[in-house]
C-alpha positions as CSV (number, residue, x, y, z in Angstrom):
1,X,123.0,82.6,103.6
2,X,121.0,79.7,104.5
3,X,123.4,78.4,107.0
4,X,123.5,81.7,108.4
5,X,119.8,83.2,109.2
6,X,116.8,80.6,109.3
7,X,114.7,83.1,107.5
8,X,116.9,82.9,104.0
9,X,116.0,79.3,104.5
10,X,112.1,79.6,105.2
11,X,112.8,81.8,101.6
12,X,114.8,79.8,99.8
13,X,111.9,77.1,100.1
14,X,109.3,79.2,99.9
15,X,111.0,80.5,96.3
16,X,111.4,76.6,95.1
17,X,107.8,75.7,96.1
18,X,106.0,78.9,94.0
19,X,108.2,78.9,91.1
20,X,107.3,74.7,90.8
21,X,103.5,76.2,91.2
22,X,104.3,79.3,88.6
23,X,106.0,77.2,85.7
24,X,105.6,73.5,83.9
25,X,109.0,72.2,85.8
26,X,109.2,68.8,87.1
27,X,110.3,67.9,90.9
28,X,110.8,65.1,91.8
29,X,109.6,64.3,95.3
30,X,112.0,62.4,97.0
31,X,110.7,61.0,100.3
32,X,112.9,62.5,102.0
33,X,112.5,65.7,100.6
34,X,109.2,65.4,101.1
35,X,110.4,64.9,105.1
36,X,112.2,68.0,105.3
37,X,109.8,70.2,103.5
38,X,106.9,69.0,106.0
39,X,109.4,69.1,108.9
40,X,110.1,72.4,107.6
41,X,106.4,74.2,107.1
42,X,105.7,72.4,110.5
43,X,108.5,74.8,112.4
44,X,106.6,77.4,110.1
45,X,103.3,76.8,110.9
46,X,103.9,76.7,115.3
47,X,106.0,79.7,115.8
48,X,103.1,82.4,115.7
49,X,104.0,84.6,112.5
50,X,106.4,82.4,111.3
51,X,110.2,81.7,111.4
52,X,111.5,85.1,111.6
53,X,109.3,85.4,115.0
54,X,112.1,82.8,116.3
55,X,114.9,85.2,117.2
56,X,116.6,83.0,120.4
57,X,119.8,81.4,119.9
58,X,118.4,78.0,121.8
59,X,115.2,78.1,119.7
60,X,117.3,78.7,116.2
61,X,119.5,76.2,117.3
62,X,116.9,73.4,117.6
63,X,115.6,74.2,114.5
64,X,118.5,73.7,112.7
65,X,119.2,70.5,114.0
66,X,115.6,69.6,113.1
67,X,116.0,70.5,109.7
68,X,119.7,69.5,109.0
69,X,119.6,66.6,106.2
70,X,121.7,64.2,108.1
71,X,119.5,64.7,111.5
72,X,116.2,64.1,110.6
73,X,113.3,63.3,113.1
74,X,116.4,62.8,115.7
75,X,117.4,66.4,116.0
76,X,114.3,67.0,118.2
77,X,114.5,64.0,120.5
78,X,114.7,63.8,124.3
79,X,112.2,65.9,126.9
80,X,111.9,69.3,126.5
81,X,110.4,72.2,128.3
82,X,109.7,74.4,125.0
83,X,106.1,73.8,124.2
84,X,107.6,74.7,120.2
85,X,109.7,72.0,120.7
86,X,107.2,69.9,122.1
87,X,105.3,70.6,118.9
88,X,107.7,70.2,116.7
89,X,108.3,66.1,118.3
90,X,104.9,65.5,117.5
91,X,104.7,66.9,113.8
92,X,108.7,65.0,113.6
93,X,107.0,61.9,114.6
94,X,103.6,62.8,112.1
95,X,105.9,63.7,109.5
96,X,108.2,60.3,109.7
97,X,105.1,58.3,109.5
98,X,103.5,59.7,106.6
99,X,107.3,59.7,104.5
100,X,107.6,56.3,105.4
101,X,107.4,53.8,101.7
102,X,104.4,52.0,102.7
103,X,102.6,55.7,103.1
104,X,104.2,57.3,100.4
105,X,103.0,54.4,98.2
106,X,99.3,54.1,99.4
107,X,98.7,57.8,98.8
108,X,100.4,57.9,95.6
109,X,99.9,54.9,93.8
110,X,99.2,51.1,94.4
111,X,102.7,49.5,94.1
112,X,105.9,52.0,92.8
113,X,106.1,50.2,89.7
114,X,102.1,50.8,88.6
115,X,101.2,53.3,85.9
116,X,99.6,56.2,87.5
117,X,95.9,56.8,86.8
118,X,95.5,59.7,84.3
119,X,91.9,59.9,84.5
120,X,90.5,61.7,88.1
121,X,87.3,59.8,89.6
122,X,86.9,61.8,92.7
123,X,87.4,65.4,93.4
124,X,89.5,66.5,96.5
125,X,86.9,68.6,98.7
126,X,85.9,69.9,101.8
127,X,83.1,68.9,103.9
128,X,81.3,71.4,106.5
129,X,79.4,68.4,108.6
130,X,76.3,69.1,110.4
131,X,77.0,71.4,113.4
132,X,80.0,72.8,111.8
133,X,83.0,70.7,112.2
134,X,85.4,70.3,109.2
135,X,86.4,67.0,106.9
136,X,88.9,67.0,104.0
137,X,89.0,64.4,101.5
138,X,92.2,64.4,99.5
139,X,96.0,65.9,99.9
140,X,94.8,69.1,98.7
141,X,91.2,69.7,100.7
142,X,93.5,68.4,103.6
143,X,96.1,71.6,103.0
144,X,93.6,73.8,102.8
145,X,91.4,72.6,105.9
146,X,94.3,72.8,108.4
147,X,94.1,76.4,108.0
148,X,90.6,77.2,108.4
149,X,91.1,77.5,112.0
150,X,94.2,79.0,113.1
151,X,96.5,79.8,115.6
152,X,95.0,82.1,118.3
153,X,98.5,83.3,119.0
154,X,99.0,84.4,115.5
155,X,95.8,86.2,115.6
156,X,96.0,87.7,118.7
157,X,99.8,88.9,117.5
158,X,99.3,90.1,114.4
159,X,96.2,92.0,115.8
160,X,98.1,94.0,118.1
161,X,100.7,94.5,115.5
162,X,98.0,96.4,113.2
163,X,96.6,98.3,116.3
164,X,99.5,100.0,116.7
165,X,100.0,100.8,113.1
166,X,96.8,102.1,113.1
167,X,96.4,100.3,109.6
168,X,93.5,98.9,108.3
169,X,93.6,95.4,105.4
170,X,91.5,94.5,102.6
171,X,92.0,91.9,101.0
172,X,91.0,89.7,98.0
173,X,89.1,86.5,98.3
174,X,91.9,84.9,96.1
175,X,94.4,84.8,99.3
176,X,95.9,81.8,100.6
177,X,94.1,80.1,102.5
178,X,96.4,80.0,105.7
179,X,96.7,83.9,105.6
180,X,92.6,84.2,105.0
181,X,91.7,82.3,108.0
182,X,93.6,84.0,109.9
183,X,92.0,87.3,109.1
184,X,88.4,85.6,109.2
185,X,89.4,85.2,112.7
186,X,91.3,88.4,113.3
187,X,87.8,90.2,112.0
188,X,86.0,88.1,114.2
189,X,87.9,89.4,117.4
190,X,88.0,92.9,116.8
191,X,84.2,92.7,116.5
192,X,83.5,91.5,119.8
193,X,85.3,95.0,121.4
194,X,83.6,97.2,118.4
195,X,80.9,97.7,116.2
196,X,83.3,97.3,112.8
197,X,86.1,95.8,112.2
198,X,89.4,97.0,109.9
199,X,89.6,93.6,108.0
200,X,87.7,92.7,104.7
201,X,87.9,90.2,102.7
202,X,86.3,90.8,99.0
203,X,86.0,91.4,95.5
204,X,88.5,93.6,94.1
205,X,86.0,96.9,93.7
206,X,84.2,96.2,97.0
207,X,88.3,96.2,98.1
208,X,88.4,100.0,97.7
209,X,84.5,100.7,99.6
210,X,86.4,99.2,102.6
211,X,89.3,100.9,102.6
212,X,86.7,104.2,102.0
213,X,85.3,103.1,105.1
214,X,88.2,102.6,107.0
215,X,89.9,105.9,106.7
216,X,86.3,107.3,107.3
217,X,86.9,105.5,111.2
218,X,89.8,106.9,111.7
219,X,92.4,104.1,110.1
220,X,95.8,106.1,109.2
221,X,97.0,103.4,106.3
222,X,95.6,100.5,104.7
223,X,97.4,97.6,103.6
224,X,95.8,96.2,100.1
225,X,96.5,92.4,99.8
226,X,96.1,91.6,96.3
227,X,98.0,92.1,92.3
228,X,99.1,95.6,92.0
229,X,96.0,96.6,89.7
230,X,94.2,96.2,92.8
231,X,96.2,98.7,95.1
232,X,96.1,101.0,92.1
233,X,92.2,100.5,92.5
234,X,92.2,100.5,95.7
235,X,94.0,104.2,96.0
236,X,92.4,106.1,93.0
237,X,88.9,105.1,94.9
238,X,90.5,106.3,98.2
239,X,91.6,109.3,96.1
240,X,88.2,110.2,94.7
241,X,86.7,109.9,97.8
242,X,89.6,112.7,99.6
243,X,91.8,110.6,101.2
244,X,94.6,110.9,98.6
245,X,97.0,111.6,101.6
246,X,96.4,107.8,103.4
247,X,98.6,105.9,102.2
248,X,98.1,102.1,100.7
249,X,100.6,99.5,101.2
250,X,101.2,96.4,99.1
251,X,102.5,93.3,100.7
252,X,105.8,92.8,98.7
253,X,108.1,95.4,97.3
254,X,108.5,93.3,94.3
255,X,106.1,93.7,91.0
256,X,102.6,91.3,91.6
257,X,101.7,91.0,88.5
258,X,98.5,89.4,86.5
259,X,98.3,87.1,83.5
260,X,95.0,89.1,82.5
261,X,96.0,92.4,83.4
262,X,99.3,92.2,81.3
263,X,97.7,91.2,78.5
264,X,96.1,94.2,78.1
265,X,99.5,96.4,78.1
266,X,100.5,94.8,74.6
267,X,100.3,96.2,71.4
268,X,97.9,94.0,70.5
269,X,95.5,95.2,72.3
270,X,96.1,99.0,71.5
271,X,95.9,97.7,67.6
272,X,92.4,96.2,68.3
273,X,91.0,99.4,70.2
274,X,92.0,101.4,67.2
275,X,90.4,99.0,64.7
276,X,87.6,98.9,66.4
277,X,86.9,102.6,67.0
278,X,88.1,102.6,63.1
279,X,85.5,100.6,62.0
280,X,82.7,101.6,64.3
281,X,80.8,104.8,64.7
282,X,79.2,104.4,68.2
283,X,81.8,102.2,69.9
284,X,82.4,101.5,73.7
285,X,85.1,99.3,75.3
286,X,84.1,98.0,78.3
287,X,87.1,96.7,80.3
288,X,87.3,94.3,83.1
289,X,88.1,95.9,86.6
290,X,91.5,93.9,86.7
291,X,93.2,95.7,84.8
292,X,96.1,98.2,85.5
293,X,95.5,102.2,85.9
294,X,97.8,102.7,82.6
295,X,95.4,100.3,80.4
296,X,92.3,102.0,81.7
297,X,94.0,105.8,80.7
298,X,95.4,104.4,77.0
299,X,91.9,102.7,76.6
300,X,89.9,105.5,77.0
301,X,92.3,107.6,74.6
302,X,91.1,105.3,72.3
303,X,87.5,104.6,72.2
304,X,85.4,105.6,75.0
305,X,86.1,103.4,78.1
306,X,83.9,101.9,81.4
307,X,84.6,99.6,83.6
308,X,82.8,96.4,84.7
309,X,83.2,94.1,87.1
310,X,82.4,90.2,86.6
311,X,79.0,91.3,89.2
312,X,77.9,93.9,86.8
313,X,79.4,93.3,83.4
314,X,75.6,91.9,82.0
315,X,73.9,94.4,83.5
316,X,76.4,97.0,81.9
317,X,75.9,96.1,78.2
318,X,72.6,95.9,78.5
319,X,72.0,99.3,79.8
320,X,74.7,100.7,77.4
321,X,72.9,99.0,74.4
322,X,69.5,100.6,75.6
323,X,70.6,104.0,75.3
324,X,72.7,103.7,72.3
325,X,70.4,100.9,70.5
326,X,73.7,100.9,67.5
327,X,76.3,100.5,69.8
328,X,79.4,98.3,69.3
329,X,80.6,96.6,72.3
330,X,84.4,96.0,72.9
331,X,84.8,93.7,75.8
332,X,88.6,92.7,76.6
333,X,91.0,91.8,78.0
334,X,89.6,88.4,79.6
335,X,88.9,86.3,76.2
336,X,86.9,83.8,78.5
337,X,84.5,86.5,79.8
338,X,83.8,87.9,77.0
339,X,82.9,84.4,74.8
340,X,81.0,83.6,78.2
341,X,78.6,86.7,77.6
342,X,77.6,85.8,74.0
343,X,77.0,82.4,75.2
344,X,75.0,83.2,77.9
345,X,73.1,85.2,75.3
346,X,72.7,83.0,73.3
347,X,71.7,80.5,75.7
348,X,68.7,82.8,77.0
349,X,67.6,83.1,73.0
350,X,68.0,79.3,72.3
351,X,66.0,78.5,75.7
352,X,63.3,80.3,74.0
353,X,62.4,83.1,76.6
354,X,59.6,85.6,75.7
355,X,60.0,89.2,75.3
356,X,57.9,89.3,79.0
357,X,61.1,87.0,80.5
358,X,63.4,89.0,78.9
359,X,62.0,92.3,80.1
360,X,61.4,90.7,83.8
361,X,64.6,88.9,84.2
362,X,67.3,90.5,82.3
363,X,66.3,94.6,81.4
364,X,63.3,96.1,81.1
365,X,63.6,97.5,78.0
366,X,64.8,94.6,76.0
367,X,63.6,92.2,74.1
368,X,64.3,89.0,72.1
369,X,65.5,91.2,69.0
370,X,66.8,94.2,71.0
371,X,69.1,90.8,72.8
372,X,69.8,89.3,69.4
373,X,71.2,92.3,67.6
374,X,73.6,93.5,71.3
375,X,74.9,89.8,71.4
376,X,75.9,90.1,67.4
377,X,77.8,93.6,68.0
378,X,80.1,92.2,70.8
379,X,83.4,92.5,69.8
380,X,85.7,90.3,71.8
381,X,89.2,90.3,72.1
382,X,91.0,86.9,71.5
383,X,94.1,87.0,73.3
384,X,93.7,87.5,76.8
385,X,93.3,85.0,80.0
386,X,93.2,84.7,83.5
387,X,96.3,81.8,84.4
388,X,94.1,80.2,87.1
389,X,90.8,80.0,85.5
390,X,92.6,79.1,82.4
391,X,93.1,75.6,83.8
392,X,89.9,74.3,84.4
393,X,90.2,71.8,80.7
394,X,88.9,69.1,79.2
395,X,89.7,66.4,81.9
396,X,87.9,68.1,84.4
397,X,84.6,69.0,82.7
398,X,84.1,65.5,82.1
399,X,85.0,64.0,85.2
400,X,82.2,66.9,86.3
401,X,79.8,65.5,83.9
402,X,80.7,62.1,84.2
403,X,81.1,61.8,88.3
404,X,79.2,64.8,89.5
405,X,75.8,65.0,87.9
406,X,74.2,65.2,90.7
407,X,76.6,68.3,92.1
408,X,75.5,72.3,92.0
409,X,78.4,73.8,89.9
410,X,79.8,76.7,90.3
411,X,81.6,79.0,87.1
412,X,83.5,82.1,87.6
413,X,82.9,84.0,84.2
414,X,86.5,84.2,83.6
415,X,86.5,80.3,83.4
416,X,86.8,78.4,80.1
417,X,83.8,77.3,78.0
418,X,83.1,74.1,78.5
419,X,83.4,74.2,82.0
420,X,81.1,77.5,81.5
421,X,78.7,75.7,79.6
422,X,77.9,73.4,82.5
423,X,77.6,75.5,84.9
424,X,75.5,77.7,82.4
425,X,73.1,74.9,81.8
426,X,72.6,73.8,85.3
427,X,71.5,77.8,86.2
428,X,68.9,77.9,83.8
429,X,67.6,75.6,86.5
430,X,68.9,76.8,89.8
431,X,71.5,74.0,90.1
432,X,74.1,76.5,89.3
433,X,75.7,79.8,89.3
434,X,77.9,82.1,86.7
435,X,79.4,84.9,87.8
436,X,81.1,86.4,89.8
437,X,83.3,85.7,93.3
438,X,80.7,87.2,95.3
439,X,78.0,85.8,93.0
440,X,79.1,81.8,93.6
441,X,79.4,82.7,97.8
442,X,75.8,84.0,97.6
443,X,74.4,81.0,95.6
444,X,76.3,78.5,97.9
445,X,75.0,80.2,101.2
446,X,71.7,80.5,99.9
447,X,71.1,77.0,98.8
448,X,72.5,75.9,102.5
449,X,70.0,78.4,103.7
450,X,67.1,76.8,101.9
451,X,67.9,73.2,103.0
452,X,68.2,74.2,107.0
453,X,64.5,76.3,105.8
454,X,63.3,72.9,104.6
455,X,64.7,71.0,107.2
456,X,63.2,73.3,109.9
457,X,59.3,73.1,108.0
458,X,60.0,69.1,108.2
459,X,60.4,69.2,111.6
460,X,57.5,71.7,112.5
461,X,55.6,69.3,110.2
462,X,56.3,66.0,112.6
463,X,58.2,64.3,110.1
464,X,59.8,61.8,111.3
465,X,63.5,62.2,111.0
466,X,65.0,59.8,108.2
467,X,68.1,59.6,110.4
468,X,70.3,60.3,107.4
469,X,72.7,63.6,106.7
470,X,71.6,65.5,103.7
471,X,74.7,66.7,101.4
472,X,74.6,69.2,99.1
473,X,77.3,69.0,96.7
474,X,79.1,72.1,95.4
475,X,81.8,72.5,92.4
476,X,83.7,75.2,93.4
477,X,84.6,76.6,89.9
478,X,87.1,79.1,90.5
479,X,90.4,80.3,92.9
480,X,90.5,77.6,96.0
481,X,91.0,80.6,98.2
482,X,87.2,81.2,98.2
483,X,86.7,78.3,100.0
484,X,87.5,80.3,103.6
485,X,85.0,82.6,103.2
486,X,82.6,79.7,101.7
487,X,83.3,77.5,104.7
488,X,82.8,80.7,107.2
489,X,79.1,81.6,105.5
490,X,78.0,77.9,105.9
491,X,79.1,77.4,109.4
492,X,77.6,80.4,110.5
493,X,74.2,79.5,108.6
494,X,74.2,76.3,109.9
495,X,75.3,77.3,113.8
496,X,72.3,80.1,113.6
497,X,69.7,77.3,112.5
498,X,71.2,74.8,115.0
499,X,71.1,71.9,112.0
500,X,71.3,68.5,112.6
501,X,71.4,67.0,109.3
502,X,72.9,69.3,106.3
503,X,76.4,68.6,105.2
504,X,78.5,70.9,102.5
505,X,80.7,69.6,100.7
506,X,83.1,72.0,98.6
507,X,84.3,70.5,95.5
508,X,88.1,71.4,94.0
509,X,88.2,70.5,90.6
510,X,91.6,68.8,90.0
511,X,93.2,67.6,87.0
512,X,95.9,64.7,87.5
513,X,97.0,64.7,83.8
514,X,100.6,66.3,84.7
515,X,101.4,63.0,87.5
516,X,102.8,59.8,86.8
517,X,103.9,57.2,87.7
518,X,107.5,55.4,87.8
519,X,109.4,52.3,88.2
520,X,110.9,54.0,91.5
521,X,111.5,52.1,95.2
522,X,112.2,55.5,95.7
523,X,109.9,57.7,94.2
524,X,106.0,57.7,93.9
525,X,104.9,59.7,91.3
526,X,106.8,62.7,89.3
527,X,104.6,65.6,89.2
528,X,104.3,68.3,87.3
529,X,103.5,72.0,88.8
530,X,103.0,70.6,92.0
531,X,101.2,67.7,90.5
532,X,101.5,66.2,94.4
533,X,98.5,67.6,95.3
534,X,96.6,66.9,92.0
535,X,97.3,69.9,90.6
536,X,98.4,71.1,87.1
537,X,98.0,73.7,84.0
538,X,95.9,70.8,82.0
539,X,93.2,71.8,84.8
540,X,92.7,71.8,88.9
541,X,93.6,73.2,92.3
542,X,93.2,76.9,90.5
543,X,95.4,78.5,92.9
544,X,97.0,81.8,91.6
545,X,101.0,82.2,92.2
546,X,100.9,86.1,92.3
547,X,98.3,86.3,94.9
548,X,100.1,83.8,96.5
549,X,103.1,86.8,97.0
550,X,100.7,87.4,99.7
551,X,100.9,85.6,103.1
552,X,101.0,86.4,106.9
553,X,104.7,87.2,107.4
554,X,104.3,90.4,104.6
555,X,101.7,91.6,106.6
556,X,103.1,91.8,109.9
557,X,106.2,93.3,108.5
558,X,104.0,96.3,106.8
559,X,102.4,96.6,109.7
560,X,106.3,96.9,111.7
561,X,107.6,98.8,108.6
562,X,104.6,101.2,110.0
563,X,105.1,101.1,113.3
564,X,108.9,102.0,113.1
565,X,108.3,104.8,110.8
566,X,111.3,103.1,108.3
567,X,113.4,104.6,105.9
568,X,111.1,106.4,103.4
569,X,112.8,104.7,100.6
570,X,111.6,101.7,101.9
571,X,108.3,103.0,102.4
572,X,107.6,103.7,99.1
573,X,108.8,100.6,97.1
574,X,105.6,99.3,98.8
575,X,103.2,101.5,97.6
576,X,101.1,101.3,94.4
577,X,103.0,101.4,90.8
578,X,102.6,105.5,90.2
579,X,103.4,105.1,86.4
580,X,101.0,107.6,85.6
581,X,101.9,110.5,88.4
582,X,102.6,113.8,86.3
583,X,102.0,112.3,82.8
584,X,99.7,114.0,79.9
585,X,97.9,111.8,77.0
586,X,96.4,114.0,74.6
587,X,97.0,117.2,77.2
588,X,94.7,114.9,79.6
589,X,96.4,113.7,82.8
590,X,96.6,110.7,82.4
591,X,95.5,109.7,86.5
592,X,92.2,111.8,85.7
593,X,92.1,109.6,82.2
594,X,92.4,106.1,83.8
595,X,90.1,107.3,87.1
596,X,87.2,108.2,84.0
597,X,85.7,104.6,83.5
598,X,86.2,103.8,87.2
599,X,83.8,106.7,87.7
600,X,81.1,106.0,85.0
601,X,81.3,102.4,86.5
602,X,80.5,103.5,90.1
603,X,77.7,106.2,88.6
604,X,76.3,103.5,86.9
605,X,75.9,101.4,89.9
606,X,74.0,104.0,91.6
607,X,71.8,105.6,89.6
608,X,71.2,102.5,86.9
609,X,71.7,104.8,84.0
610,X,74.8,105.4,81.9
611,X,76.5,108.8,82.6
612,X,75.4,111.8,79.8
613,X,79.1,112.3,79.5
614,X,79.8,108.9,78.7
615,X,76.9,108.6,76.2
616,X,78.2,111.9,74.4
617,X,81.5,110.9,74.3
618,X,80.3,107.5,72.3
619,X,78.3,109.9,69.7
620,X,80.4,112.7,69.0
């Protein structure tokens, strides 16, 4: 098959490259592997929307000769008129020099025979220099960079391509990199012929506001780029809101599942619901957002259920804890999360706030007891974890602590504790951020906003100018695909100030402990889950394999799948899971049952207040 179509080859790689990412194996990167892989995503990466866009017989013909082991850089010698081709010589000729053993050996290690380092000094990151322009400091920052700015050609296509489907696309901020930038751009085109634009990139309940707002403008289907708990989201939102009959498309007709979310669908967790409603006689679970349809509906069989995001999740068991002063919080799945909120509690009380700092700062109708007694009646549960966020270990936080002292740091609440810790100690005095997604993008942007502030007063003041950049440092700690829309906020803060003199720099925290070294000629290090880049499960890179099912070539074949009105069959292998469509739990449909904590949730945000329904459903 790979002889036969280049696209079963483009898959075939693409298959070896995420399960190496998904699983501890070991590859071995062969220079010349190396070659053809880089040879390979080169092809990839020039022909617009990828290799399946390549449908002439000269233009498949070229690129198997470029990619045929025995040819090599060759295949692609002598003139040619094809600017792809063209291309393709110059990447050939990039690619040969950076395979070649004195390259391979100064990126990887200092001679083939020397123990590789275990310990990591510096960071791979990203730097957004004054007036804009992009650096990358490391294999991995470099990956990620060369996507920030894309391929007009793929933007332009792809946009016409959803045009005529009439479809609009949210996505999460988790996407790969390559397929975010080019919807950063795609959003910034269509707003330059129209006051909105059918693109968003977000959190995954903001997701389903978009998609609200898109159908309200006309769009006719919505493609949700994301796990499958997020369609589900995404639809039941649309639902609510009446448009039931739009329908939402996920990238891949194949299960995208979710460490986190599965964890949720065990027995185990089931078992502790019931123990805990057993045990307790005001009890509330509140579940995270990510988290299947079916695990919100079971839940709130159980023990009466709301949802929370990572944004609201504080705010949501302080107001519940208000009301009902007794009340026993259940948080699951995410383990992390949930250990994060009792620390942050306990952080506030051991940093000896007032009752007036409480009030002011956290809820107005707590206090330093009122805090004490919620933070002892959270119930966690111990057995769930987010795969990306889970890797952030012991190597890294003291690199952080060692190397980066001087560094803001950034902690998704899903992270682990240590690494939660920092970051928790550092906000107590605004030289940090927990939270969530959208809570580390709005600390980022507004410390850069500050600096251009300050450099602005300094120049109104006379100052004379010191003639030296000011960087502010960054520990980005969470997915790597935030860094698109990081890089997007800070260029645009920086282009409207017209700064001379701030630098970002975005820092990926990378573990190396899953690399080594070996007595090779051949071979430069032997890597674990693609240990290459600096990455592995001991801690770095945080780059999630499912949402990785996601990339530009899925898209634009939704989009086509749309246009051409295919097979319904076909259709509907793409749409949400519907496990819950005509099913009963206690003579409850169960859609109605797993919509329920959605609802409080979103009725919560809006009026500050916990639903009377909820409340009397905790009591009775």
């Amino acid at each position: 098959a790979a002889q036969s179509y280049p696209k079963a080859r483009y898959r075939q790689i693409k298959t070896v490259l995420f399960v190496t990412h998904s699983h501890s194996l070991t590859l071995i990167y062969h220079r010349q592997f190396i070659f053809h892989l880089t040879m390979f995503a080169s092809a990839i990466r020039n022909s617009r929307l990828g290799i399946r866009r390549l449908t002439t017989k000269p233009v498949q013909n070229r690129l198997y000769q470029h990619l045929a082991p025995t040819a090599g850089a060759a295949a692609c010698a002598g003139p040619s008129s094809s600017p792809l081709a063209a291309r393709l010589e110059a990447r050939s000729a990039s690619a040969a020099r950076l395979s070649s053993p004195s390259i391979m050996q100064s990126r990887f290690m200092s001679s083939p025979s020397a123990a590789y380092s275990q310990t990591v000094d510096v960071f791979p990151s990203i730097v957004i220099e004054a007036g804009g322009n992009i650096s990358a400091q490391g294999p991995f920052a470099e990956a990620q960079a060369q996507f920030l700015e894309p391929d007009m050609e793929a933007v332009h296509s792809l946009n016409e391509s959803l045009t005529k489907a009439n479809m609009g696309v949210v996505a999460h901020y988790y996407m790969d990199v390559e397929l975010q930038g080019i919807l950063t751009s795609l959003k910034i085109e269509q707003l330059k012929t129209s006051d909105s634009s059918r693109i968003a990139i977000a959190d995954s309940l903001k997701m389903g506001d978009d998609a609200v707002k898109m159908c309200e403008e006309g769009a006719t289907s919505i493609a949700c780029l994301g796990v499958d708990f997020m369609s589900e989201s995404v639809a039941t939102i649309m639902s609510r809101n009446g448009y039931a009959h739009i329908p939402v498309y996920r990238a891949t007709a194949r299960h995208i599942g979710c460490s986190l979310a599965e964890s949720a669908e065990k027995d185990a967790y089931q078992a502790w619901l019931q123990k805990g409603r057993a045990e307790n006689k005001n009890a509330l679970h509140v579940v995270y957002i990510n988290t299947s349809l079916e695990t919100k509906a079971v839940s709130n069989s159980i023990v009466p259920t709301i949802t929370c995001t990572s944004s609201n999740v504080m705010a949501t068991i302080l107001q519940a804890s208000s009301e009902v002063p007794d009340v026993k919080i259940m948080y699951g799945p995410d383990t992390y999360m949930g250990e994060n909120l009792v620390t942050m509690f306990t952080s506030i009380l051991n940093a000896n706030w007032d009752d007036d700092k409480i009030a002011k700062a956290l809820h107005p109708k707590h206090n330093r007891a009122t805090l004490e007694k919620l933070r002892d009646n959270i119930d966690v549960y111990p057995n769930g974890n987010c795969v990306v966020h889970h890797m952030f270990g012991n190597e890294v936080v003291n690199t952080v602590k060692n190397n980066y002292d001087d560094a803001f740091v950034t902690a998704h609440l899903e992270v682990p504790g240590e690494m939660f810790q920092i970051a928790m100690e550092k906000s107590l005095v605004d030289k940090g951020v927990v939270g969530s997604t959208s809570d580390i993008l709005k600390f980022i942007s507004g410390k850069v906003s500050l600096a251009v502030e300050e450099e602005a007063a300094s120049a109104s003041a006379g100052a004379t100018p010191s003639g030296d950049n000011r960087r502010l440092k960054f520990i980005l700690g969470t997915e790597a695909g935030m860094v698109t829309s990081i890089v997007k906020s800070v260029q645009d803060i920086l282009a409207a100030a017209g700064s001379k003199t701030i630098e970002t720099e975005i820092v990926f925290p990378v573990s190396s402990e899953a690399v080594m070294g070996v007595d090779d000629d051949d071979l430069a290090v032997v890597p674990g889950v693609a240990g290459g880049e600096g990455c592995s499960t001991a801690g770095g890179c945080a780059t999630c394999p499912f949402m990785k099912m996601n990339d530009v070539d899925a898209l634009s074949d939704i989009a086509e799948m749309v246009i051409e009105n295919s097979d319904e069959k076909k259709m509907k292998s793409h749409l949400p899971p519907q496990r819950l469509i005509g099913k009963k739990i206690d003579g409850i449909d169960a859609v109605d049952l797993g919509s329920e904590p959605i609802l409080w949730m979103r009725h919560f945000m809006k009026e500050s207040a916990m639903p009377k329904s909820l409340i009397q459903k905790i009591s009775s």
